[in-house]
N, C-alpha and C positions, 0 to 999 in steps of 0.2 A: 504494500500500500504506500503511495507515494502524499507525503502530507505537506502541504504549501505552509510559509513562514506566516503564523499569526491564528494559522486553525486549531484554535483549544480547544474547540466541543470534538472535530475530529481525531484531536490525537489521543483526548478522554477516551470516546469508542474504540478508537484504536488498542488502547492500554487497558479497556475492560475485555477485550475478545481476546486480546492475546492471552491474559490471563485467564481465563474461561477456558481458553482451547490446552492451556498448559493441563490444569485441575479437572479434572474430568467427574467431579461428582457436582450435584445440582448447586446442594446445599451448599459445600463450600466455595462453588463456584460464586452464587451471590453474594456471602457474607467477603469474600474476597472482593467483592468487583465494589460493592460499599465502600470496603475500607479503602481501595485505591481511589477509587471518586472524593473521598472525603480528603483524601490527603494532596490530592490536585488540586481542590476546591482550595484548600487552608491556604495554598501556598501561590493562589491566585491572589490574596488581600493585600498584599504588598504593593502594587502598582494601581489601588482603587483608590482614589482623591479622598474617599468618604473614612477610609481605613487605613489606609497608609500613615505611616511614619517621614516628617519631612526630614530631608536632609543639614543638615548645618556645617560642615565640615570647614577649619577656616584656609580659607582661598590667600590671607595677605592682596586681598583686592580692598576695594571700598565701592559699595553698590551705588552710590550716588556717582560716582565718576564710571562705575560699566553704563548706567543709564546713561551717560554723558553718551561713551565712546558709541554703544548701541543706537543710541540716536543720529550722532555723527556719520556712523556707517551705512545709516537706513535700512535696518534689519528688518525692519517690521516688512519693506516691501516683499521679503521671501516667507517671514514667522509673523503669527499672530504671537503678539504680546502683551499683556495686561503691563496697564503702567506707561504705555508709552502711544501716544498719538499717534492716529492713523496707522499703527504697526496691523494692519488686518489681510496680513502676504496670505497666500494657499500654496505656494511654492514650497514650503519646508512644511514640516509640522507644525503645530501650534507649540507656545512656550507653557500655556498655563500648567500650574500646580508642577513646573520643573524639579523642585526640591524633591518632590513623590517619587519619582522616576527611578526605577531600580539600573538602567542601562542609559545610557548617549549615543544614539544614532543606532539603536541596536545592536551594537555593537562591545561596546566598554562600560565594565560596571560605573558606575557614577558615582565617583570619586572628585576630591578637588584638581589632583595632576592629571586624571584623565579630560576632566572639562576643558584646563587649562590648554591642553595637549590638543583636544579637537578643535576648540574655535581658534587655537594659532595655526594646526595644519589638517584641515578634515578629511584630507586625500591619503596623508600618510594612516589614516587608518582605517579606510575607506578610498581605496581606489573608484573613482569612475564616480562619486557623491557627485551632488548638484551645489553643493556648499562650495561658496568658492574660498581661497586662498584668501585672506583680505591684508593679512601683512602686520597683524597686530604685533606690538611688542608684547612681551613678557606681563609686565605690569598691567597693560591696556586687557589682556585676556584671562588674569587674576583678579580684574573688579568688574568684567563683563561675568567670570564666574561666579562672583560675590554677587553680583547682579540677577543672577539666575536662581541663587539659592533662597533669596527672599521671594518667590514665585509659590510660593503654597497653597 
């Protein structure tokens, strides 16, 4: 079974029939297939706005100057951004509740070096992204990350 990135209800089924076809009795087959659905479920709350955990990690940015720089750059025409005028892009993802976020670009867990690390070079970790290069310095992409972490 070939399962596209983002299909959770399919890989659920997927991970209840394997185990089914493993266990060959009824009865342990359901209480089996429960307990894996419950523990896929638990571990789905982590990336929900409503349950999630924000991030705070510190960046050595200051989010009042990534709002500078973010504005500066005119991020919003790729990202939606709460916080920032006219930022209302479809080109990227949205930015809301970004502290929630278990991953960056799906790729990198969401970290402050990894943030730091994408919005200075989102190719090197992600070839062929739509994100462009923008050429921040160091500091510019430490308070655009500081910027992001007040996003909950």
């Amino acid at each position: 079974m070939t399962l596209q990135r983002g299909s959770s209800d399919a890989c659920r089924r997927h991970a209840v029939t394997r185990y089914c076809q493993r266990v060959r009795g009824s009865s342990r087959c359901a209480a089996g297939a429960v307990t894996v659905i419950v523990l896929l479920l638990a571990g789905c709350r982590g990336n929900n706005p409503e349950y999630g955990h924000a991030y705070a990690p510190p960046t050595g940015g200051d989010p009042a100057r990534g709002l500078a720089v973010i504005q500066s750059y005119d991020c919003g025409s790729c990202h939606t951004i709460p916080g920032v005028r006219g930022a209302h892009g479809l080109v990227g993802p949205p930015l809301l509740w970004f502290s929630r976020r278990t991953y960056i670009a799906g790729e990198l867990p969401n970290t402050a070096s990894n943030l730091v690390r994408w919005v200075q070079s989102p190719t090197s970790v992600e070839p062929g992204t739509a994100m462009p290069v923008l050429g921040l310095t160091d500091q510019q992409a430490r308070d655009v990350a500081a910027f992001l972490y007040t996003l909950r």
